[in-house]
C-alpha positions as CSV (number, residue, x, y, z in Angstrom):
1,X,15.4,16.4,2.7
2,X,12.2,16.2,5.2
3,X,11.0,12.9,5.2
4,X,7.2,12.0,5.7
5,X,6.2,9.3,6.9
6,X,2.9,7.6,5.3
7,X,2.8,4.4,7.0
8,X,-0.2,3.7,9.6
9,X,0.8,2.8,13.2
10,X,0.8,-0.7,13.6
11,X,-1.1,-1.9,16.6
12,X,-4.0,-3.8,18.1
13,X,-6.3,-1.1,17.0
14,X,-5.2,-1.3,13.0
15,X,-8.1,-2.6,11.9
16,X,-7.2,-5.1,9.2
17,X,-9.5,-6.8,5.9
18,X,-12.1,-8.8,7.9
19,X,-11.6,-12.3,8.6
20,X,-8.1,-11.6,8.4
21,X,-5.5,-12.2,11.3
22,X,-5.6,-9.3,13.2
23,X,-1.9,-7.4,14.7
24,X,-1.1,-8.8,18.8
25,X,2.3,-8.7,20.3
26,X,3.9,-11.1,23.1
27,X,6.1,-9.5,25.1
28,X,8.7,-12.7,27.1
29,X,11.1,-10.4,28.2
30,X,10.8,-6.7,29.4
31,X,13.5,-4.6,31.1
32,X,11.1,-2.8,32.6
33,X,10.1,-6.1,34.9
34,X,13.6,-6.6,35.7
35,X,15.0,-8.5,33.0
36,X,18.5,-8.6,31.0
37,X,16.7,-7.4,27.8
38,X,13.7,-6.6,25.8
39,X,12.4,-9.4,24.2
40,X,8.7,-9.9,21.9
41,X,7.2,-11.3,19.1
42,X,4.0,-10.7,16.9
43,X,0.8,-12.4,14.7
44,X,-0.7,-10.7,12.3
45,X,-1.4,-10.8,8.3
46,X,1.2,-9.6,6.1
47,X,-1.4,-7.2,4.3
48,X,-1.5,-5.0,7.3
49,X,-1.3,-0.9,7.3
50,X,1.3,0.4,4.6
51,X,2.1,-3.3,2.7
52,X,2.7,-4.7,-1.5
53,X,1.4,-7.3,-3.0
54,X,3.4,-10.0,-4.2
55,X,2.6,-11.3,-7.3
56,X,1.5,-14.9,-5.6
57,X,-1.3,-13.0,-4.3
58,X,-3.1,-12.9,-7.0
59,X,-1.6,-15.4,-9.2
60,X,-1.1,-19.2,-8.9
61,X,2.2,-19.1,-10.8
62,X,3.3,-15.3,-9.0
63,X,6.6,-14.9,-7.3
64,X,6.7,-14.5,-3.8
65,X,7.9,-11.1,-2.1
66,X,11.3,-11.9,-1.6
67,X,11.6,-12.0,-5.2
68,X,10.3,-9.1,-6.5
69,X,12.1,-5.9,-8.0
70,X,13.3,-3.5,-4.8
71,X,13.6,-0.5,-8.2
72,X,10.3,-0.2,-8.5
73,X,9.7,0.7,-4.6
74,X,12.7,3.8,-4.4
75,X,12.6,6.3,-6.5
76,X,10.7,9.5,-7.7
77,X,7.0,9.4,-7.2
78,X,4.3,11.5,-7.7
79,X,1.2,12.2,-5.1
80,X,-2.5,12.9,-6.8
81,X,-5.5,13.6,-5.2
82,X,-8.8,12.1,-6.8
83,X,-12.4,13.3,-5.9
84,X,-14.7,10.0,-6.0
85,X,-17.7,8.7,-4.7
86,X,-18.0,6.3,-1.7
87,X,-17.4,2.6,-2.9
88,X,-16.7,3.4,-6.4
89,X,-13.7,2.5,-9.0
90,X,-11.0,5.4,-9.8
91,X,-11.4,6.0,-13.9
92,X,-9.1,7.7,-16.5
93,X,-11.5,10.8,-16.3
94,X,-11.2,11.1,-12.7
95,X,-7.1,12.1,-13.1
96,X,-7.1,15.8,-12.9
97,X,-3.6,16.4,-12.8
98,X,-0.6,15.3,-15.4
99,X,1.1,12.3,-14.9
100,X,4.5,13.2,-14.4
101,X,6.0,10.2,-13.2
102,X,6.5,6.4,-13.3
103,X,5.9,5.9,-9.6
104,X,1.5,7.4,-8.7
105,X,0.4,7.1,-5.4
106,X,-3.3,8.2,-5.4
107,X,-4.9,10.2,-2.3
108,X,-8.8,9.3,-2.3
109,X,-9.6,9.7,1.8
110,X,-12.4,7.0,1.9
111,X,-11.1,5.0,4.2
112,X,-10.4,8.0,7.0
113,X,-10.8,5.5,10.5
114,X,-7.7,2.9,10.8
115,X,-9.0,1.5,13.8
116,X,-12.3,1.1,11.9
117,X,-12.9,-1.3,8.1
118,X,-15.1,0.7,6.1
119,X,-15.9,-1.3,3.1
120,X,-17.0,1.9,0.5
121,X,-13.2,2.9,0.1
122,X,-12.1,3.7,-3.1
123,X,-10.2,1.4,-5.6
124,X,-8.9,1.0,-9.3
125,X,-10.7,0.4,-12.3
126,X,-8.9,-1.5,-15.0
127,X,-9.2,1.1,-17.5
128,X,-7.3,3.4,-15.0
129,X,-4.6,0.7,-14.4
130,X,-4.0,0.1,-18.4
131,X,-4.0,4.0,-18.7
132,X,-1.1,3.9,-16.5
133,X,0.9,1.4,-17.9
134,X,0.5,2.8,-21.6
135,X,2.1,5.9,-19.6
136,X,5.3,3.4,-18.3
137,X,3.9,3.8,-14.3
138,X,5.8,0.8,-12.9
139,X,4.1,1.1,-9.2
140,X,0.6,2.5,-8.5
141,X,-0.4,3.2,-4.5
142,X,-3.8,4.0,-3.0
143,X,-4.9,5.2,0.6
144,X,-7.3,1.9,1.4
145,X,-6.8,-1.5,2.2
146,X,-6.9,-2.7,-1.7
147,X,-6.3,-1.6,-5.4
148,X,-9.7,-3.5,-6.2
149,X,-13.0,-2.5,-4.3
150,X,-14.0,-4.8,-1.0
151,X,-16.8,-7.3,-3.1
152,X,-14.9,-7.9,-6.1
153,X,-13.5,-11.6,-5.8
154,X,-12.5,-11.6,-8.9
155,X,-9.8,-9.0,-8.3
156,X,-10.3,-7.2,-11.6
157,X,-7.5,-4.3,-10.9
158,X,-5.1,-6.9,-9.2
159,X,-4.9,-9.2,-12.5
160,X,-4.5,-6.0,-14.7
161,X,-1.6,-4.6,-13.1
162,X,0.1,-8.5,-13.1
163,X,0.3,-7.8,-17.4
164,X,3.0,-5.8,-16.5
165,X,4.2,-7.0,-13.4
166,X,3.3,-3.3,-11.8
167,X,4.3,-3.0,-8.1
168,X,1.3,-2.5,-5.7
169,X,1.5,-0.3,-2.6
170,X,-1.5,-0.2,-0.3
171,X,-3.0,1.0,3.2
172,X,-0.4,4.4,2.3
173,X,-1.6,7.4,4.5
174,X,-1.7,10.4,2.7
175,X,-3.8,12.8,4.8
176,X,-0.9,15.1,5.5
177,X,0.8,15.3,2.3
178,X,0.2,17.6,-0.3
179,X,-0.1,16.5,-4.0
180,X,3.3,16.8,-6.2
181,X,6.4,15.5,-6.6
182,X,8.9,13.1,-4.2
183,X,11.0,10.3,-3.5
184,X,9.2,7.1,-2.5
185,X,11.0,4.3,-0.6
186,X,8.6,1.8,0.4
187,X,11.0,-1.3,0.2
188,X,9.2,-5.2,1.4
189,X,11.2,-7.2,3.4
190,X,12.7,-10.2,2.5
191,X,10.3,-13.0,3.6
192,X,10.2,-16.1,2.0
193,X,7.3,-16.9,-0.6
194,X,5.2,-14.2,0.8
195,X,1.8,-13.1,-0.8
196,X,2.6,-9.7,0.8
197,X,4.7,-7.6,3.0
198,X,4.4,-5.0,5.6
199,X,6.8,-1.8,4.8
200,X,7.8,1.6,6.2
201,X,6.4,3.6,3.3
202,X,8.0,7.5,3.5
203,X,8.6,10.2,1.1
204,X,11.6,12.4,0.8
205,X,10.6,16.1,-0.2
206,X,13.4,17.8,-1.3
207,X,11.5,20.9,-1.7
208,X,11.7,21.0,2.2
């Protein structure tokens, strides 16, 4: 199977949710100075490039990330392409293509720049979130920084999806991949009471 990688390059230049802690790296020990061995750490927010939600993130009584369900990250997926205006919320109508699968990861292109926060990206409306979970969807992904557009505090899509504990994938690039079917593996790491996690998000195409 080719895999394809959709995850962002994390570096200093990922531009991350303003306000928010942005990605820097320490290096102690480098081989390349003479020492025994490579040695470095890093700050940054946990909802940086390719990341999930935990449920904690948007609700007081949520789980953190380490205790989430891994199922709902691997397994067949399906990419669709949406044409919507700048800054607006995805709808029902705006789904041109069958849904096929339980796993929808949605390509919009508004937020083109990672080195650069546009705040007109695209997001979900709630109507398009309870659409997919009549239709059993158990993880939804978009191509921006958030499943809820940038001024809404009230995160309207966020508290939808938590009626039915839906995963959330976000910050996904999906410039180079084609809509259809594949096998998503987009697994969080195991960090302790976590609002979110960073992930290696790729798609297997067996077609390939």
């Amino acid at each position: 199977m080719k895999i394809i990688d959709i995850s962002p390059l994390i570096d200093e230049h990922l531009a991350v949710w303003p306000g928010d802690v942005e990605f820097s790296r320490e290096v102690s020990c480098d081989v390349k100075q003479g020492d025994h061995f490579g040695l470095s750490s890093f700050t940054t927010t946990t909802h940086l490039g390719a990341h999930t939600d935990a449920p904690n993130h948007y609700l007081a009584d949520g789980e953190g990330i380490e205790s989430v369900d891994l199922e709902k990250y691997y397994g067949d997926c399906q990419v669709v392409s949406v044409d919507v205006a700048a800054g607006c919320r995805i709808e029902k109508s705006d789904l041109k293509t069958e849904i096929t699968s339980t796993r929808v990861l949605l390509r919009t292109d508004s937020f083109p720049d990672r080195t650069t926060f546009n705040t007109d990206f695209n997001a979900l409306s709630v109507g398009l979130v309870s659409h997919l979970q009549d239709m059993g969807v158990i993880l939804v992904g978009i191509d921006t920084p958030s499943v809820d557009v940038y001024a809404c505090k009230e995160l309207l899509a966020h508290h939808q999806i938590s009626t039915t504990n839906m995963a959330i994938l976000e910050g996904i690039d999906l410039r180079e991949v084609a809509d259809g079917n594949y096998i998503l593996c987009a697994l969080p790491l195991k960090i302790a009471h976590s609002d979110s996690s960073p992930v290696r998000a790729v798609l297997l195409d067996s077609n390939s």
